[in-house]
ROSE-4610 file (N, C-alpha, C; in Angstrom, 1 decimal, always signed):
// ROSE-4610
residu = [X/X/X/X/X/X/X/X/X/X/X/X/X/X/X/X/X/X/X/X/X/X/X/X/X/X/X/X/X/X/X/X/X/X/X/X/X/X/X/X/X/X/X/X/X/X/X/X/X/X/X/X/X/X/X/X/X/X/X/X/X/X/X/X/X/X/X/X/X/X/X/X/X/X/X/X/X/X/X/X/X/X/X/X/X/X/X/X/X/X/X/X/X/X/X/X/X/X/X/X/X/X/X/X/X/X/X/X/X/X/X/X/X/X/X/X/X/X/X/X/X/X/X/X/X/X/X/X/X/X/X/X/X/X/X/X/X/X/X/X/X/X/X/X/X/X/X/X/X/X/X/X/X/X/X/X/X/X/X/X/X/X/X/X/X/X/X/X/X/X/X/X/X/X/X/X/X/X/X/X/X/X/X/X/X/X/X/X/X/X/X/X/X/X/X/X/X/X/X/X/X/X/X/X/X/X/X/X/X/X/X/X/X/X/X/X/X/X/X/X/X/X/X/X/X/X/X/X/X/X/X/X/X/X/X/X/X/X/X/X/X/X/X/X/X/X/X/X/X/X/X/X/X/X/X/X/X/X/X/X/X/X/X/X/X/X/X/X/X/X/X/X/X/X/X/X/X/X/X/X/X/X/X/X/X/X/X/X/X/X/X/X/X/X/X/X/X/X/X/X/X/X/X/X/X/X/X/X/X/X/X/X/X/X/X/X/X/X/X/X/X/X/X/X/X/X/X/X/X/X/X/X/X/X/X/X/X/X/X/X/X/X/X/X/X/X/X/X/X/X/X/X/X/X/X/X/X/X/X/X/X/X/X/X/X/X/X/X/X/X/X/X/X/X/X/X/X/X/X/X/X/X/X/X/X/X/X/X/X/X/X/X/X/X/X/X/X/X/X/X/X/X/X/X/X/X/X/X/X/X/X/X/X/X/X/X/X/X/X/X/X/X/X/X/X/X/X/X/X/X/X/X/X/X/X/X/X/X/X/X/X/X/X/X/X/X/X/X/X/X/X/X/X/X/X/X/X/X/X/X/X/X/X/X/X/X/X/X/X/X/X/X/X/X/X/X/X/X/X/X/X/X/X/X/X/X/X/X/X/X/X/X/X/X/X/X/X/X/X/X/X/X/X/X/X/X/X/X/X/X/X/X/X/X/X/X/X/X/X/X/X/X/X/X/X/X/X/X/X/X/X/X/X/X/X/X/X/X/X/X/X/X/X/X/X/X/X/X/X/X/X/X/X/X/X/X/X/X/X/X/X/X/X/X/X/X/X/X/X/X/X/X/X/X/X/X/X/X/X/X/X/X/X/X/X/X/X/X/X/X/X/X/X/X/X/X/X/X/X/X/X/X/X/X/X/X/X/X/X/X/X/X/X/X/X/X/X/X/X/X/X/X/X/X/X/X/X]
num = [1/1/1/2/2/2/3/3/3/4/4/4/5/5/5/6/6/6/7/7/7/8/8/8/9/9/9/10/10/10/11/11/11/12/12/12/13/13/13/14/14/14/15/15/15/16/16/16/17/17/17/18/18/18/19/19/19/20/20/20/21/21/21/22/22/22/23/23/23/24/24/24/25/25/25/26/26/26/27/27/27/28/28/28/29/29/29/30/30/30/31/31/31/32/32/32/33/33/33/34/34/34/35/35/35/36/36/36/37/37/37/38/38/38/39/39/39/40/40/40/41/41/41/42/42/42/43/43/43/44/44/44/45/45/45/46/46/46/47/47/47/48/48/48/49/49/49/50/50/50/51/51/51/52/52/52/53/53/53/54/54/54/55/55/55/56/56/56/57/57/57/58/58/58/59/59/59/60/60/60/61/61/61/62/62/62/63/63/63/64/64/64/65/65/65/66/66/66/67/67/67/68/68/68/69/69/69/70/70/70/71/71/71/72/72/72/73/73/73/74/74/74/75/75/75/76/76/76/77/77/77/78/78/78/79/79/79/80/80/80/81/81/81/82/82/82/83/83/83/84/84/84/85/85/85/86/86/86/87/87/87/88/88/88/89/89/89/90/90/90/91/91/91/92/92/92/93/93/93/94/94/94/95/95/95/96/96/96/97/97/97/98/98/98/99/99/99/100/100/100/101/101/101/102/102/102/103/103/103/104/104/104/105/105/105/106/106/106/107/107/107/108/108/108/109/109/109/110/110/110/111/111/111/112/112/112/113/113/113/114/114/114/115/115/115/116/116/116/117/117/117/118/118/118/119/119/119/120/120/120/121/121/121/122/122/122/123/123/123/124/124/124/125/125/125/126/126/126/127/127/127/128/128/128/129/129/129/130/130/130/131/131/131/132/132/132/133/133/133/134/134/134/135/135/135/136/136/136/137/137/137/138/138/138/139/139/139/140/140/140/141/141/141/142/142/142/143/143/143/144/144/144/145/145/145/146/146/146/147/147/147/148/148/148/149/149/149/150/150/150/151/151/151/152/152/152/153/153/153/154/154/154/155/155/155/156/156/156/157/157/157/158/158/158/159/159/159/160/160/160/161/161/161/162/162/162/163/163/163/164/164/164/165/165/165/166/166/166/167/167/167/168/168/168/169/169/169/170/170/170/171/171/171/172/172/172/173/173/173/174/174/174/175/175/175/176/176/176/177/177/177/178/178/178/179/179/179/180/180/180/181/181/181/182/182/182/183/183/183/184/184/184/185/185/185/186/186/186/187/187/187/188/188/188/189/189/189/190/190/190/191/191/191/192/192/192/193/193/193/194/194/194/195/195/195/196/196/196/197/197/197/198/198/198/199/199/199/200/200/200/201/201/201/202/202/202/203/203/203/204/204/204/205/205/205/206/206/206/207/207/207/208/208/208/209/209/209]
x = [+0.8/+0.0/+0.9/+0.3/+1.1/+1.9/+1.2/+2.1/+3.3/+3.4/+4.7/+5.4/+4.7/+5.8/+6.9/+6.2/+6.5/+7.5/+7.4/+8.3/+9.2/+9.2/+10.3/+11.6/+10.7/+11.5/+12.3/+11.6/+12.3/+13.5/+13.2/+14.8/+15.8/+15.2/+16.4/+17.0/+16.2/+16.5/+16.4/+16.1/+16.3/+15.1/+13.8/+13.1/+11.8/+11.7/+10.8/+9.3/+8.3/+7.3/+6.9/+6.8/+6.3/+4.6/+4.9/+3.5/+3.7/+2.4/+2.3/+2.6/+3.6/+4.0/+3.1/+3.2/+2.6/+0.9/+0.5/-1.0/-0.9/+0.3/+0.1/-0.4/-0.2/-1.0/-2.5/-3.3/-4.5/-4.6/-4.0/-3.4/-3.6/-2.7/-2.3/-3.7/-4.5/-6.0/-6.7/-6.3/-7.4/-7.3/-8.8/-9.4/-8.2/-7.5/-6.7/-6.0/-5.8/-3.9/-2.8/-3.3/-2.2/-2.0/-2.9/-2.6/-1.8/-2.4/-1.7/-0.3/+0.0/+1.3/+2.1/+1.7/+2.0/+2.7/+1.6/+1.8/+2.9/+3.2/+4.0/+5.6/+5.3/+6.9/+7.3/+6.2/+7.0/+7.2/+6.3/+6.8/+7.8/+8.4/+10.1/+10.8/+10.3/+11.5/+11.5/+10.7/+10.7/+11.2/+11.5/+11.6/+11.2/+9.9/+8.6/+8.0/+9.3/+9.9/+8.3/+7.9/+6.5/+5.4/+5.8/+5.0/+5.3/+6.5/+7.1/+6.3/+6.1/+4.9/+3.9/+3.0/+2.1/+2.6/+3.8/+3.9/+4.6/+5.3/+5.5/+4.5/+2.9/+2.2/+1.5/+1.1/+1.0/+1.9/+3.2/+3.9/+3.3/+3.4/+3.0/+1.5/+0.4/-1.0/-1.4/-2.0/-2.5/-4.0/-4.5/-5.7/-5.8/-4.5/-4.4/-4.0/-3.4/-3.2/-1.8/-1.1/+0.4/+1.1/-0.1/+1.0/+0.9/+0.1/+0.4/+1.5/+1.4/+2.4/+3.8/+4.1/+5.3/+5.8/+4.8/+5.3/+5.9/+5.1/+5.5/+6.4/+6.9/+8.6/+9.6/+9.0/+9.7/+10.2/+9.2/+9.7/+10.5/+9.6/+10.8/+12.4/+12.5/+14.0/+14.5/+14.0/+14.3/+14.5/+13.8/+13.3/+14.8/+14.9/+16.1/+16.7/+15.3/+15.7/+15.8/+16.1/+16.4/+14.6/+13.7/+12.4/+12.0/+12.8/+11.8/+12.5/+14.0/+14.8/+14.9/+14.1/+13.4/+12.1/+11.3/+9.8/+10.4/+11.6/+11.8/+12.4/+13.5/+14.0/+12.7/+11.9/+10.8/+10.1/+10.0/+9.0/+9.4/+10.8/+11.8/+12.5/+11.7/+12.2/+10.7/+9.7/+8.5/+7.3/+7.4/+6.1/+5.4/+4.6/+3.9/+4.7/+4.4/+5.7/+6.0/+4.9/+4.8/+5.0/+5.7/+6.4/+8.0/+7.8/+9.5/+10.5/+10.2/+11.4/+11.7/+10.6/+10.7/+11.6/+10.9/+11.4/+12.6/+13.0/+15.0/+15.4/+15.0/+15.6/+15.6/+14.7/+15.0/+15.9/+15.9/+16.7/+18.5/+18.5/+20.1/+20.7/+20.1/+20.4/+21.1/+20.6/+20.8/+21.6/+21.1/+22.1/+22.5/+23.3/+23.7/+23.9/+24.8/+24.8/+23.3/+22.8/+21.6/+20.5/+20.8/+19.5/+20.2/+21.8/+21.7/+21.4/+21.8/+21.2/+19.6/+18.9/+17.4/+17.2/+17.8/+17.8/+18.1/+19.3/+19.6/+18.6/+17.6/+16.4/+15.0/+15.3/+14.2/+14.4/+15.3/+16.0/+15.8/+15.8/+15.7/+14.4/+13.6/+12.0/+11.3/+11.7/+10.3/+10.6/+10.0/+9.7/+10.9/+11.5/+12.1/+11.3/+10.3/+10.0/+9.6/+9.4/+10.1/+11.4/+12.7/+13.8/+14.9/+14.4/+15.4/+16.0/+14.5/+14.3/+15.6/+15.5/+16.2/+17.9/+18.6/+19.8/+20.0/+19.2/+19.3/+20.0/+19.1/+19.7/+20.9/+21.5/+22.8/+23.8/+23.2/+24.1/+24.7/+23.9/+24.2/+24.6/+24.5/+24.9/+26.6/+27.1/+28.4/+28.3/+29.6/+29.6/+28.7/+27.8/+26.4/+26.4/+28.1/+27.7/+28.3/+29.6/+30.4/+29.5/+28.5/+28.0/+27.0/+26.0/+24.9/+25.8/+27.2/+28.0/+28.2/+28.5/+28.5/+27.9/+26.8/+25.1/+24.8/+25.0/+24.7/+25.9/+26.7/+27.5/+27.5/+25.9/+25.5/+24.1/+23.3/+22.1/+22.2/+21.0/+20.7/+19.6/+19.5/+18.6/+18.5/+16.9/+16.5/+17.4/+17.6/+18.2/+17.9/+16.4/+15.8/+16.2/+16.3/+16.3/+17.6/+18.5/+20.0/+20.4/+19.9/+19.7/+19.4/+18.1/+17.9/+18.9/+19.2/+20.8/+22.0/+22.3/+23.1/+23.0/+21.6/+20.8/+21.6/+20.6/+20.6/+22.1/+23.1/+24.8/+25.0/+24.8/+25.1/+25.1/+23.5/+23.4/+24.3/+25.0/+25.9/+26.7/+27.3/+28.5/+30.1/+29.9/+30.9/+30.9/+30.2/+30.2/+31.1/+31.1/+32.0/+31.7/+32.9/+33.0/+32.9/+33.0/+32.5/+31.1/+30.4/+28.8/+28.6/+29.1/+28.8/+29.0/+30.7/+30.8/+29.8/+29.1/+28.1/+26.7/+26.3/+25.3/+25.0/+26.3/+26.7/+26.3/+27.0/+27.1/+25.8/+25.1/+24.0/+22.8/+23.1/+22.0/+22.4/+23.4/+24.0/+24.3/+24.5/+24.9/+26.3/+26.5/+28.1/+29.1/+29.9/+30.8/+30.8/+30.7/+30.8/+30.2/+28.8/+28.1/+28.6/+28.2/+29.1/+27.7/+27.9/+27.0/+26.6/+26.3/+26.2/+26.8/+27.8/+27.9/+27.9/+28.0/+27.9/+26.7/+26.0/+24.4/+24.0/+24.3/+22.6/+22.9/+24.0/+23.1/+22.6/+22.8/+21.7/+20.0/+19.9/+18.8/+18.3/+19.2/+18.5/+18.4/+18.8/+18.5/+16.9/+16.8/+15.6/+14.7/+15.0/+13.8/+13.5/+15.2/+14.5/+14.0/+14.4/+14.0/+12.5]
y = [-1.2/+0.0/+1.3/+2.6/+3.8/+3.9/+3.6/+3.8/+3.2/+1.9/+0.9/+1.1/+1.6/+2.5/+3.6/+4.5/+5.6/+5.2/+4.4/+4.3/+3.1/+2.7/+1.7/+3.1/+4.5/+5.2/+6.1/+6.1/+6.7/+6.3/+4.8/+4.0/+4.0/+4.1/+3.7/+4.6/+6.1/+7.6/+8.8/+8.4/+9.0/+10.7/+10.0/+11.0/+11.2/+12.4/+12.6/+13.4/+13.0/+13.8/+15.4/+16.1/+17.3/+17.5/+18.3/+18.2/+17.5/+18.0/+17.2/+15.6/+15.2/+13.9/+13.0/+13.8/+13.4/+12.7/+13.5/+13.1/+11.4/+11.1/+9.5/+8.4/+9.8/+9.1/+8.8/+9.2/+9.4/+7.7/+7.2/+6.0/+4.6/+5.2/+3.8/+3.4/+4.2/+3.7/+2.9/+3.1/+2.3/+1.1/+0.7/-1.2/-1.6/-1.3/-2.3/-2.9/-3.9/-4.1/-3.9/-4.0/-4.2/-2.9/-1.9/-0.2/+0.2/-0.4/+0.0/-0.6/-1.6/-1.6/-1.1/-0.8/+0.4/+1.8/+2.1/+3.2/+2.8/+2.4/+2.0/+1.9/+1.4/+1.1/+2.5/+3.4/+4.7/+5.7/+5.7/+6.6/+6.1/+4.7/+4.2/+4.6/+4.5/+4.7/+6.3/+7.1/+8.6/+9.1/+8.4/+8.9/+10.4/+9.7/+10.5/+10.5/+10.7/+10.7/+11.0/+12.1/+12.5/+11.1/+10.3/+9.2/+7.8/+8.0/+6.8/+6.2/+7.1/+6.3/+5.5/+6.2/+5.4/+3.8/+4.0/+3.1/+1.7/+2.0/+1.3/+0.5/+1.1/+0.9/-0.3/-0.2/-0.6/-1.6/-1.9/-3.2/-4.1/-3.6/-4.4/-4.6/-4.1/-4.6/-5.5/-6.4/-7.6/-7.7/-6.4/-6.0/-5.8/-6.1/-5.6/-6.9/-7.1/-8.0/-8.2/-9.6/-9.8/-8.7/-8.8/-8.1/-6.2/-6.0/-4.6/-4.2/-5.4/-5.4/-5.7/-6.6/-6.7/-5.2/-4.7/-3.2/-2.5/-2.4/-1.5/-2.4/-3.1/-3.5/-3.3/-3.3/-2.9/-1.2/-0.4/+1.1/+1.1/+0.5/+1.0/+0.6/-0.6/-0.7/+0.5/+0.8/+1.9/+3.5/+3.1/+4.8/+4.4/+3.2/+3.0/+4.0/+4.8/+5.4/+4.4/+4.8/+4.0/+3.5/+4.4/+3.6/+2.8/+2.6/+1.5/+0.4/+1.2/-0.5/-1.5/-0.8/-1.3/-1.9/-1.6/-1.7/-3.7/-3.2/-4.5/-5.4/-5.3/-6.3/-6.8/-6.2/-6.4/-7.8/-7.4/-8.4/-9.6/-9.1/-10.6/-11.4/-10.4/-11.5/-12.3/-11.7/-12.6/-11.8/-11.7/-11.1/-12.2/-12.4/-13.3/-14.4/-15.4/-15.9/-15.6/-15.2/-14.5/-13.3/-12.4/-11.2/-11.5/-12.3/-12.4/-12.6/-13.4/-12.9/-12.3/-11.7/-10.3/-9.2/-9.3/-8.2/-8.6/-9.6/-9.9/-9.7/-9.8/-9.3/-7.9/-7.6/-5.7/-5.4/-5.8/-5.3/-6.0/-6.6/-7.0/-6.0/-5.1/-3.9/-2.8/-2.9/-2.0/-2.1/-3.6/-3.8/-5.5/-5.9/-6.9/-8.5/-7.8/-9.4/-9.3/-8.4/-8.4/-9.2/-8.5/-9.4/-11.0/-11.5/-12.8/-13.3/-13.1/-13.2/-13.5/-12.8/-13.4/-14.1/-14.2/-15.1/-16.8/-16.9/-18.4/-18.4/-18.0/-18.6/-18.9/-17.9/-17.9/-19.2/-19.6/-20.7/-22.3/-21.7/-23.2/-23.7/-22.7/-22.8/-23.3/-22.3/-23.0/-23.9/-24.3/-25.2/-24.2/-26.0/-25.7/-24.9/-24.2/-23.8/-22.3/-21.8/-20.8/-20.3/-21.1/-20.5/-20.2/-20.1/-19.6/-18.1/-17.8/-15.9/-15.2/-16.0/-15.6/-15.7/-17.0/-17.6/-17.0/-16.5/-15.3/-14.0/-13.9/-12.1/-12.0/-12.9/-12.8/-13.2/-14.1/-14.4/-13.9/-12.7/-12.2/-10.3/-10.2/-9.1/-8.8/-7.7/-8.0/-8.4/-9.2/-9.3/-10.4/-10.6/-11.7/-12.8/-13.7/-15.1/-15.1/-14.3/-14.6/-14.1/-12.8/-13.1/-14.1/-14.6/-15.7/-16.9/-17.2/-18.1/-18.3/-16.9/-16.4/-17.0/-16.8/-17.0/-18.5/-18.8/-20.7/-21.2/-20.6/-21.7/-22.0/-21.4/-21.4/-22.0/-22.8/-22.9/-24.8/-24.9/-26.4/-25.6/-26.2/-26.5/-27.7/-27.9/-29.2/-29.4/-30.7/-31.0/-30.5/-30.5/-30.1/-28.7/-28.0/-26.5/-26.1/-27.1/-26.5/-27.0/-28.3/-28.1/-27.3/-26.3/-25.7/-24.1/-24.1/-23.5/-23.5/-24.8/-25.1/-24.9/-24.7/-24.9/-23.4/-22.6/-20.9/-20.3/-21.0/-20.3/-21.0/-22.1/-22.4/-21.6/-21.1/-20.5/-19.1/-18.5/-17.3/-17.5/-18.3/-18.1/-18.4/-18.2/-18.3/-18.3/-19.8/-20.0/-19.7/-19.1/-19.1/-20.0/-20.5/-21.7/-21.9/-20.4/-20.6/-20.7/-20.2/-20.4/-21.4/-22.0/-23.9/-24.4/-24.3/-25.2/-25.0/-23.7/-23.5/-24.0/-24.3/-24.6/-26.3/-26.6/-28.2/-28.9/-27.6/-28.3/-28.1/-26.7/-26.2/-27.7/-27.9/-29.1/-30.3/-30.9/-32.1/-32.5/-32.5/-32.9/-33.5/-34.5/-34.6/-33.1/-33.7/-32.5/-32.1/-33.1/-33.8/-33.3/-32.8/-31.9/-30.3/-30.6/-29.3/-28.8/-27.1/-26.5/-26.8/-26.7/-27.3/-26.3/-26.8/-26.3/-26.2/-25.9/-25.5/-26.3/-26.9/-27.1/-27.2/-27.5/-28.1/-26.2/-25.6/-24.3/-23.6/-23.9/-23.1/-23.8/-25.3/-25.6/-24.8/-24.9/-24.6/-23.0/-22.2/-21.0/-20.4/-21.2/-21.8/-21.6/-22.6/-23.4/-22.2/-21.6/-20.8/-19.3/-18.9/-18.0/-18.1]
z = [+0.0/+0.0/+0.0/+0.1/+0.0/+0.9/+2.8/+3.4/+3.1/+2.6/+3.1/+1.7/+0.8/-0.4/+0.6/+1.0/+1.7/+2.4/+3.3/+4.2/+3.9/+2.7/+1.8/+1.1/+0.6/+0.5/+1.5/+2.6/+3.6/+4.0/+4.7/+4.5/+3.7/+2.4/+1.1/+0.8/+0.7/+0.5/+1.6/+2.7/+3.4/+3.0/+2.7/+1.7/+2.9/+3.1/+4.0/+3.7/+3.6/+2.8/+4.0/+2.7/+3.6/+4.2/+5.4/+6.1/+7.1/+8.1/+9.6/+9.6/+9.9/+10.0/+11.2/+12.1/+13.6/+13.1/+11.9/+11.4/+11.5/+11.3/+11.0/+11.9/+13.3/+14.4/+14.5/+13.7/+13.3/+12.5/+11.7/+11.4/+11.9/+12.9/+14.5/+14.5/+14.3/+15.3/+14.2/+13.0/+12.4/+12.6/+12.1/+12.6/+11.8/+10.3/+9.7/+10.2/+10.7/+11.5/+9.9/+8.9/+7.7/+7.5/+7.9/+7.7/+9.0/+10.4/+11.4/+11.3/+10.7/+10.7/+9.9/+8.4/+7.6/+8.4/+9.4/+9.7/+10.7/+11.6/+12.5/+11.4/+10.6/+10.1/+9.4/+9.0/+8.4/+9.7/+11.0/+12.1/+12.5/+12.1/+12.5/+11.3/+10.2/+8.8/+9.0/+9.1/+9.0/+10.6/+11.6/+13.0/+13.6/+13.6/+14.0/+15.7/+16.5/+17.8/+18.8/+18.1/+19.2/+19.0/+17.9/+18.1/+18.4/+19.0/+19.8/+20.8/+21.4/+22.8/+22.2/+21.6/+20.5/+19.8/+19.1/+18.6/+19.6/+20.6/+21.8/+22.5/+22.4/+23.3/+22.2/+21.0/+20.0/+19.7/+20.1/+19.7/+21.1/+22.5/+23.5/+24.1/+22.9/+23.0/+22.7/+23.4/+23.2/+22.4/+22.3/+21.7/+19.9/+19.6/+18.6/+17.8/+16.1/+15.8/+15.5/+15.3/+15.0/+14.2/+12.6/+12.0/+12.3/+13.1/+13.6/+14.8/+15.6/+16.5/+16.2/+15.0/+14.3/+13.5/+13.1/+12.4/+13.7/+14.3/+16.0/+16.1/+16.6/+16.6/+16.1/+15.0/+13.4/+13.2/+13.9/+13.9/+15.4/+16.3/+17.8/+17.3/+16.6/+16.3/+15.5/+14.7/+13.6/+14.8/+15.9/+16.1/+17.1/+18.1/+18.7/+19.5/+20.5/+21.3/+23.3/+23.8/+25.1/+25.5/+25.5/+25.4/+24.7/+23.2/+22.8/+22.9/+22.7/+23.2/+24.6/+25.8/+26.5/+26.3/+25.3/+24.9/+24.4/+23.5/+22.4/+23.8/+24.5/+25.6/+26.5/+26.8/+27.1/+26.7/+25.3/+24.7/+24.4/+24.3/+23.7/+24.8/+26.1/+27.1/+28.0/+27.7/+28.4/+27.4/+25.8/+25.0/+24.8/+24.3/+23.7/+22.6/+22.0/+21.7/+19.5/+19.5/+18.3/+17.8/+19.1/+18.7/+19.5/+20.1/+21.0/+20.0/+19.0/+18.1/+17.1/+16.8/+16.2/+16.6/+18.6/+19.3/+19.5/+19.7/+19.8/+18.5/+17.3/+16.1/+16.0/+16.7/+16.2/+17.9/+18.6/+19.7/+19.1/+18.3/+17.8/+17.1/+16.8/+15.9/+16.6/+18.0/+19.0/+20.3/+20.6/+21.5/+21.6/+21.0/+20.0/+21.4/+22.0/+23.4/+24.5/+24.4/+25.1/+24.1/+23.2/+21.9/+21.8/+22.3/+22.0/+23.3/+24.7/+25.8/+25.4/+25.1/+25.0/+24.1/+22.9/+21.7/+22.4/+23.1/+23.7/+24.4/+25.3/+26.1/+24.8/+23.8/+22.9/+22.4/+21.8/+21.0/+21.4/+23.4/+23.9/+24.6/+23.8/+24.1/+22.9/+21.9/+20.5/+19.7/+18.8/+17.8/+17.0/+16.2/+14.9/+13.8/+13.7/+13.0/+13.2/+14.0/+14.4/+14.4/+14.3/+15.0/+13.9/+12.1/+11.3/+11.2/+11.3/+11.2/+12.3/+13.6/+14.4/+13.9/+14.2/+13.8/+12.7/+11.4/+10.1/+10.7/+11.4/+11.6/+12.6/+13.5/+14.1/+13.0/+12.1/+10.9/+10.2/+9.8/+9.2/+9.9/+10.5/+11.5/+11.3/+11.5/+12.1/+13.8/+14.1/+15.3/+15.8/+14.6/+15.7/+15.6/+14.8/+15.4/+16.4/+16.8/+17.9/+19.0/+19.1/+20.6/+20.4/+19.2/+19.6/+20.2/+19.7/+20.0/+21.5/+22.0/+23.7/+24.3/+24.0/+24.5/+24.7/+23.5/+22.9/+24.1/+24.4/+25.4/+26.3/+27.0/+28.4/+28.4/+27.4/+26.8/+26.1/+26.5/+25.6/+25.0/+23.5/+22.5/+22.1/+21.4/+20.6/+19.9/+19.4/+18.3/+17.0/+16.8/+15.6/+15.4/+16.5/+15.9/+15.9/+16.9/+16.0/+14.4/+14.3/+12.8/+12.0/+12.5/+11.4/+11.2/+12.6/+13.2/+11.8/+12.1/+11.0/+9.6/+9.5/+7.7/+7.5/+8.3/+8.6/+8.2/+8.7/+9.2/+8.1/+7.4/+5.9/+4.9/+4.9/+3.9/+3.8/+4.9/+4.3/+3.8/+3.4/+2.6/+3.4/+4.2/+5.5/+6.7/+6.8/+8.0/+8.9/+10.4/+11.4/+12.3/+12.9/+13.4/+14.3/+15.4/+16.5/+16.6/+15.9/+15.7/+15.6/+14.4/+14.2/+15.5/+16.3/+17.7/+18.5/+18.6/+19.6/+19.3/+18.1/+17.9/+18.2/+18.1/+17.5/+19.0/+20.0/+21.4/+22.3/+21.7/+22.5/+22.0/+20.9/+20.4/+20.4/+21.3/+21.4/+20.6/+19.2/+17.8/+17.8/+17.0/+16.4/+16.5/+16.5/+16.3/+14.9/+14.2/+12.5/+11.7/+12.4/+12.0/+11.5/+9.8/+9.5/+8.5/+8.4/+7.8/+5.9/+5.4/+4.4/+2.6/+1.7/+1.1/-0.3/-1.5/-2.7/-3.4/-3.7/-4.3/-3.0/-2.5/-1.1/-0.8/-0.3/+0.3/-0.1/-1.7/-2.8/-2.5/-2.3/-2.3/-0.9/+0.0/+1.7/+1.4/+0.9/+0.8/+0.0/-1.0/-1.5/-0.3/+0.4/+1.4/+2.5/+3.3/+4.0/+3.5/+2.4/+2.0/+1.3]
């Protein structure tokens, strides 16, 4: 829709439309949740600071729906002031379990061993099928295999989901190895276990993407 044009160009260009921005608070409230989250990701891409509280309150409502509360996560990372990065440790430490790792993916942006700190309790709670998106964004981060690595060394996981661990850190291109040891060991796995390369991580990239 417009908004999420809007605020695809804000991030990429740094393009900010003229006029009362703050109006977008008028937005938040509609019934849409696909508009309220619209709106929520351009008061993060445009950092539209007087509507931080709004959009805070809005990631941690339970009255509202996923994908509105995922946008409001999606701007507190973007807006990334000490409120919302509490708003996001918050969530990613006891939210509901369908924004917690959202909220640890947008708090890795900001504050990278705290976001793996909650990522290894996240990790050693859900289903393998939840747990790519996460192991994705430390993966590819600077800095985020060696602290998820940190993390993972004080932590048991399923087997299944350090697999999909392994799938995840395959698909970059270069794997780091202290990520592999930690994942290998957090999931009881072979050591032997290695991440996977040249056709299969074309297929697994496929798969998780």
């Amino acid at each position: 829709g417009l908004l999420d044009t809007l605020g695809g160009a804000a991030r990429s260009r740094n393009v900010r439309p003229n006029g009362d921005l703050a109006r977008l608070g008028n937005v938040l409230d509609d019934k849409d949740d696909a508009v309220k989250a619209a709106a929520a990701r351009a008061v993060g891409a445009w950092k539209i600071m007087s509507l931080r509280d709004r959009v805070n309150t809005l990631a941690k409502s339970k009255n509202v729906g996923i994908p509105a509360r995922i946008g409001a996560i999606e701007a507190a990372a973007n807006l990334g002031d000490p409120e919302s990065r509490e708003t996001l440790a918050a969530l990613g430490k006891t939210g509901d379990l369908a924004v917690r790792g959202p909220a640890i993916i947008g708090l890795s942006s900001l504050n990278l061993d705290a976001a793996a700190a909650l990522a290894a309790t996240y990790l050693a709670e859900i289903m393998p099928t939840d747990a790519a998106p996460v192991f994705q964004a430390f993966a590819e981060r600077k800095g985020g295999p060696a602290s998820l690595a940190r993390a993972l060394a004080i932590t048991s996981i399923k087997a299944d989901v350090a697999k999909i661990g392994l799938r995840v850190v395959g698909t970059t291109g270069r794997p780091e190895s202290t990520l592999v040891d930690a994942i290998n060991k957090a999931g009881k796995l072979s050591m032997a276990a290695k991440p996977p390369t040249g056709v299969e991580r074309d297929r697994l990239l496929a798969e998780v993407g």
